[in-house]
C-alpha positions in Angstrom: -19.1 -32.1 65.3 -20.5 -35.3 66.2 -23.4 -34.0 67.7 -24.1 -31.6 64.7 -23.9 -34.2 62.4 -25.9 -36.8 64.6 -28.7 -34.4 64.4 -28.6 -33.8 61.0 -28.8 -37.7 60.6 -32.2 -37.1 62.5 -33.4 -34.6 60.0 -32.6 -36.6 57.2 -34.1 -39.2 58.1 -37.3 -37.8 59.5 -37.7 -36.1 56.2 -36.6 -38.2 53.5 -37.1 -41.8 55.0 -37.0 -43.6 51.4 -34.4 -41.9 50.1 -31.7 -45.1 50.5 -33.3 -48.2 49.1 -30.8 -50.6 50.7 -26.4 -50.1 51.0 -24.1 -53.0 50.7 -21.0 -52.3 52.4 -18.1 -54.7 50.7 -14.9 -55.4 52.2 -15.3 -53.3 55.2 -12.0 -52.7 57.2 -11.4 -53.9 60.7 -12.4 -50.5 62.2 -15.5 -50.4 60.3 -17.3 -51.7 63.3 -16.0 -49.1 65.4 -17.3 -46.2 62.8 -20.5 -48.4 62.7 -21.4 -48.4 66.7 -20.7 -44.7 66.8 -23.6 -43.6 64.4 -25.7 -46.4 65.3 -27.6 -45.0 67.6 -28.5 -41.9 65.3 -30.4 -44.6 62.8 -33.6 -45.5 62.9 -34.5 -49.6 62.8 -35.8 -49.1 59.5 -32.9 -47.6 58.6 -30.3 -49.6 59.7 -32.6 -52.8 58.3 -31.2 -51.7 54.4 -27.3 -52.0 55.4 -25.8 -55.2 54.8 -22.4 -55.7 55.8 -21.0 -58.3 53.2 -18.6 -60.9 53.7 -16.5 -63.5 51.4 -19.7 -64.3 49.5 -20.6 -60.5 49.0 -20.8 -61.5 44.8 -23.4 -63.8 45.4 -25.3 -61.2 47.5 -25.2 -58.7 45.3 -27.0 -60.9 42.4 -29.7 -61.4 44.6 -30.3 -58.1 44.9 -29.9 -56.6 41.3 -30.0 -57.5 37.9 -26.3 -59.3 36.7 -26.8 -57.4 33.4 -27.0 -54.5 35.9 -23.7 -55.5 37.6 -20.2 -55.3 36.3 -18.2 -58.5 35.6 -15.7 -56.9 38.1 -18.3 -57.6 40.4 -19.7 -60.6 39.9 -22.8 -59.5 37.2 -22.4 -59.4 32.8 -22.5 -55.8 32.2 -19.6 -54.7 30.1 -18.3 -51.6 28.7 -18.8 -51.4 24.6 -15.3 -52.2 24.6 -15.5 -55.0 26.5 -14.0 -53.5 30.1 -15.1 -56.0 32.6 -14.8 -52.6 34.9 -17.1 -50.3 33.1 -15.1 -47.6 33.4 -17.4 -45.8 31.2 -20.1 -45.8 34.1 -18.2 -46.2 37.4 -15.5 -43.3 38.3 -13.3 -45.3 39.9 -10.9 -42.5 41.0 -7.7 -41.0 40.9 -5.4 -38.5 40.3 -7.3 -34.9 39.7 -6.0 -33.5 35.7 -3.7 -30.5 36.1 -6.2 -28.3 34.0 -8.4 -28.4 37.0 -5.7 -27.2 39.4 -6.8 -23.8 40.9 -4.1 -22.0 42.5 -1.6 -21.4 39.3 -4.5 -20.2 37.5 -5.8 -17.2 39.5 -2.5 -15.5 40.9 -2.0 -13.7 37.8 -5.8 -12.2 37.9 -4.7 -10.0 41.1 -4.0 -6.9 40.2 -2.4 -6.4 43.6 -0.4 -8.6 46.0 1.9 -7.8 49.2 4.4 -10.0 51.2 3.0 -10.1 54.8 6.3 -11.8 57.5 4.2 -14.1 59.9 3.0 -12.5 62.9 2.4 -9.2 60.9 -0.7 -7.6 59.5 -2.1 -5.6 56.3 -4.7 -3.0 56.7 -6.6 -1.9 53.6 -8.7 1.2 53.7 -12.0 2.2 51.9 -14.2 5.0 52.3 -18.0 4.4 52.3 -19.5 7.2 50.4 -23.4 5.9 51.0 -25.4 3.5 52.6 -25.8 0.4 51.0 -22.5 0.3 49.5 -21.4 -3.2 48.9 -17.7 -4.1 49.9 -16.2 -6.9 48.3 -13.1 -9.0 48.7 -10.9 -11.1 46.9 -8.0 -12.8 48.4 -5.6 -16.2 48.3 -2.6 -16.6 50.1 0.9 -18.9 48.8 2.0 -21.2 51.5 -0.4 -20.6 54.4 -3.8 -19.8 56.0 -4.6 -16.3 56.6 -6.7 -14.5 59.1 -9.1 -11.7 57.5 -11.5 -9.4 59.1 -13.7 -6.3 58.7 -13.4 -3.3 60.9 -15.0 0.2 61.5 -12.8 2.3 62.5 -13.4 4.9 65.5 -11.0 7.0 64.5 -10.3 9.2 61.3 -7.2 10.2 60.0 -5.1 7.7 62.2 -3.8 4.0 62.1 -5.4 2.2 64.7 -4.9 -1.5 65.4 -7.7 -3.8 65.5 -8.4 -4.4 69.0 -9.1 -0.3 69.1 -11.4 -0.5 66.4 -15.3 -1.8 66.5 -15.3 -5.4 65.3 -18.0 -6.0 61.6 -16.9 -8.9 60.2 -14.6 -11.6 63.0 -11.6 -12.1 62.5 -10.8 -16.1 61.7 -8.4 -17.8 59.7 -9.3 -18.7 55.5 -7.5 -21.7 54.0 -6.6 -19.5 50.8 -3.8 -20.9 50.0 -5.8 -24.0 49.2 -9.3 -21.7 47.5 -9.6 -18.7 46.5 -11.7 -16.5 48.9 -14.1 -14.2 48.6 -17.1 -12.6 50.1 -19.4 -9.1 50.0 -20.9 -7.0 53.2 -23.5 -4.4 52.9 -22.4 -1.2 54.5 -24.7 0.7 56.2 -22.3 3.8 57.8 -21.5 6.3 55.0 -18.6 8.4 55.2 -16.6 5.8 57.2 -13.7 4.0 56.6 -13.5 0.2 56.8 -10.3 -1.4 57.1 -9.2 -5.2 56.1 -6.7 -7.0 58.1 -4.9 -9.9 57.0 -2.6 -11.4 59.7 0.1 -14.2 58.8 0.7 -15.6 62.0 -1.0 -19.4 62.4 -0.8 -19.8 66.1 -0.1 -16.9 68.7 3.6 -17.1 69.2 5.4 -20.3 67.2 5.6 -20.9 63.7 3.2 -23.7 62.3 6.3 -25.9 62.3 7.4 -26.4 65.5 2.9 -26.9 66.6 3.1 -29.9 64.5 6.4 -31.0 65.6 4.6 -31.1 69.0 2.0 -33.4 67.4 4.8 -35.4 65.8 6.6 -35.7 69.0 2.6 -36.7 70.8 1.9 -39.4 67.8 5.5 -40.6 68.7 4.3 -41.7 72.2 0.9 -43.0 71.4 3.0 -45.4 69.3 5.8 -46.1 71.3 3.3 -47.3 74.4 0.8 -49.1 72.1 3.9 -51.1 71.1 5.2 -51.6 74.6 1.3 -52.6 76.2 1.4 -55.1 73.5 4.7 -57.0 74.4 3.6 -56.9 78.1 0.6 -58.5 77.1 2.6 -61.4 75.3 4.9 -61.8 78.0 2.1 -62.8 80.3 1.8 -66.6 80.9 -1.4 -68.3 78.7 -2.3 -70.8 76.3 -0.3 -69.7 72.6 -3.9 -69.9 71.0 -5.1 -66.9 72.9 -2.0 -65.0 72.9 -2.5 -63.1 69.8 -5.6 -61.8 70.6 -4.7 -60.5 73.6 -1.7 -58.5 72.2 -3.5 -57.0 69.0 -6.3 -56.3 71.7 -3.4 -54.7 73.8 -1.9 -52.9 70.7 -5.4 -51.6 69.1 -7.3 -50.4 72.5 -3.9 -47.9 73.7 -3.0 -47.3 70.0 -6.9 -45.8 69.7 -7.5 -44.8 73.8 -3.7 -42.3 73.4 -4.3 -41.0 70.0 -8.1 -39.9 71.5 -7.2 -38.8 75.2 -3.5 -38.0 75.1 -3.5 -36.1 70.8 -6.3 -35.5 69.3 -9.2 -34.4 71.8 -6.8 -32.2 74.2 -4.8 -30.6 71.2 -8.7 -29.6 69.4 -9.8 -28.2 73.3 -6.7 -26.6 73.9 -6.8 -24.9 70.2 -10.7 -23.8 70.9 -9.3 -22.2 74.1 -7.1 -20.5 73.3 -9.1 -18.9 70.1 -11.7 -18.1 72.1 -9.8 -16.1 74.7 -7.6 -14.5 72.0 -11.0 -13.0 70.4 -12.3 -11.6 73.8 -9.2 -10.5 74.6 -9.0 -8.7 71.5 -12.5 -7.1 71.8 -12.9 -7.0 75.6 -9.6 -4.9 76.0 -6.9 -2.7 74.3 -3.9 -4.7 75.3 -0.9 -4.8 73.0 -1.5 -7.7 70.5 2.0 -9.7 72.2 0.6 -9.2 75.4 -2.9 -10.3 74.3 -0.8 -13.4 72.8 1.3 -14.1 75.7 -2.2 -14.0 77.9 -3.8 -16.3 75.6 -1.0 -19.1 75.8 -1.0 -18.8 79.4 -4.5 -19.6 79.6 -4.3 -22.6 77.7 -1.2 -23.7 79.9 -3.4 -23.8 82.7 -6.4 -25.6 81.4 -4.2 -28.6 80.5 -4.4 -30.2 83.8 -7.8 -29.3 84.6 -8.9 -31.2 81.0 -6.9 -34.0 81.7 -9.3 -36.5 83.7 -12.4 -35.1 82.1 -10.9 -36.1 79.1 -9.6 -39.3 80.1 -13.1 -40.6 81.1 -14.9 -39.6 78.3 -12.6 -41.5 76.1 -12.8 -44.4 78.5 -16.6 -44.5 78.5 -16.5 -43.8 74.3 -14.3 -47.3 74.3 -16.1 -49.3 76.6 -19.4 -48.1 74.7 -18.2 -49.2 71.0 -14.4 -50.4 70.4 -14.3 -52.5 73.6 -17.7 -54.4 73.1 -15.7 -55.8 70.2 -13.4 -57.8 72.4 -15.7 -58.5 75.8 -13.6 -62.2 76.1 -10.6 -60.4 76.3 -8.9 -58.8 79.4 -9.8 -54.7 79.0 -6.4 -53.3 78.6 -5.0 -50.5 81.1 -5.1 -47.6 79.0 -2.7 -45.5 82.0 
């Protein structure tokens, strides 16, 4: 994701170098810095000469910069609402909470002509016939409570249920957030006379409810808190002048808080999920294994790449800190992040 977006930084900017005039950023947080170095790279000087990180006096910066009757009193300028709002509310959307007329998902159940209760870990084939080429399929769908899976299949078969790892994948199977949007889509059939079939499955991971894969992340986050708050009373225990003490415990605190929650949550957890995705669609096309045997496979697999991900893992992260975070701090002691 990083990469992708790093290079569509690149195109941006390579195309439409004069889009940004200049950015104030006001009342950065403390990890803006970090957010900062990380796309750095992906600027170009020119770019990065029109942001201006602001600091107490970021008012005064602003005026010289714009027009004060272009400026809310709010921030420093004149300009006022008609109503005298030193916000100008009527110009600036400051935010909020969204109206409930613009709530989707009470509004379009009752458009369905047809709905079905599918237990998790089950599917729902629907069958259609293609009379011609060039038919158009389409699908409307949203779930209550959860993602589904949805794909498109040609079945090799007539006149018999097949499942779907027997039948010739069109459209990949992959999970829709439609219990959030509404989803929807159209294929172009170009097989008369053969049946298509559309399976929606319930399960969210291969074998466990969704519960008990975020208790596992509950449990992780847990940990990654527990030993950033341990490395940082070790760190004030340690014998130094009181003025320096301080920093090195928030340094403590901050660098394992930020080193766990990257090597030990978030990065194994997303490579772990990918693995085990991926082997669960090959297995599914590659062979005709029973879909619990396919699942017990797939879980297996991604047993055994934990400990081969482990010091990969722990490296990059190391090498991601020492390139941004931990320039932040170079005075300081590097903290053990084992």
């Amino acid at each position: 994701a990083v990469e992708a977006y790093g290079e569509f930084l690149c195109m941006f900017e390579e195309n439409y170098p004069e889009t940004l005039k200049r950015l104030f950023v006001v009342k950065a947080p403390k990890l803006f810095p970090v957010a900062y170095n990380l796309i750095k790279p992906f600027l170009s000087e020119d770019t990065r000469k029109k942001i201006m990180v602001l600091g107490a006096n970021w008012k005064e910066v602003l005026l010289k910069h714009i027009s004060p009757d272009q400026v809310p009193v709010e921030y420093g300028g004149t300009m006022t609402d008609p109503d005298g709002n030193p916000k100008c509310k009527s110009k600036i959307n400051y935010g909020g909470d969204i109206p409930k007329k613009y709530y989707v998902r009470d509004q379009v159940k009752q458009q369905y002509e047809h709905s079905v209760q599918i237990s998790r870990g089950s599917s729902h084939q629907v069958e259609y016939e293609i009379l011609f080429p060039g038919c158009v399929l389409r699908w409307q769908f949203m779930s209550d409570g959860a993602d589904v899976g949805f794909g498109i299949f040609l079945k090799t078969k007539m006149g018999e249920r097949q499942r779907a790892g027997e039948m010739t994948e069109v459209l990949p199977n992959q999970r829709y957030n439609s219990h959030l949007v509404p989803e929807d889509g159209t294929l172009t059939c170009s097989d008369p006379g053969i049946c298509y079939a559309n399976e929606v499955g319930e399960a969210f991971r291969s074998l466990v409810p969704a519960a008990v894969v975020w208790l596992s992340y509950g449990v992780a986050s847990s940990y990654v808190l527990a030993d950033a708050i341990d490395k940082g009373k070790k760190a004030g225990e340690v014998p130094s002048p009181e003025a320096g003490r301080s920093a090195r415990v928030t340094v403590a605190v901050v660098d394992t808080f930020v080193w766990q929650a990257l090597a030990s949550v978030a990065i194994p957890g997303f490579t772990i999920n990918r693995v085990c995705a991926a082997s669960l669609y090959v297995l599914g096309t590659a062979t005709r294994w029973p879909l619990a045997v396919r699942k017990w496979g797939t879980t297996a697999l991604g047993l055994l790449t934990i400990p081969v991900i482990i010091h990969p893992i722990d490296r990059s992260v190391d090498f991601l800190l020492d390139s941004s975070l931990r320039k932040l701090y170079p005075s300081v002691r590097k903290p053990s992040s084992s």
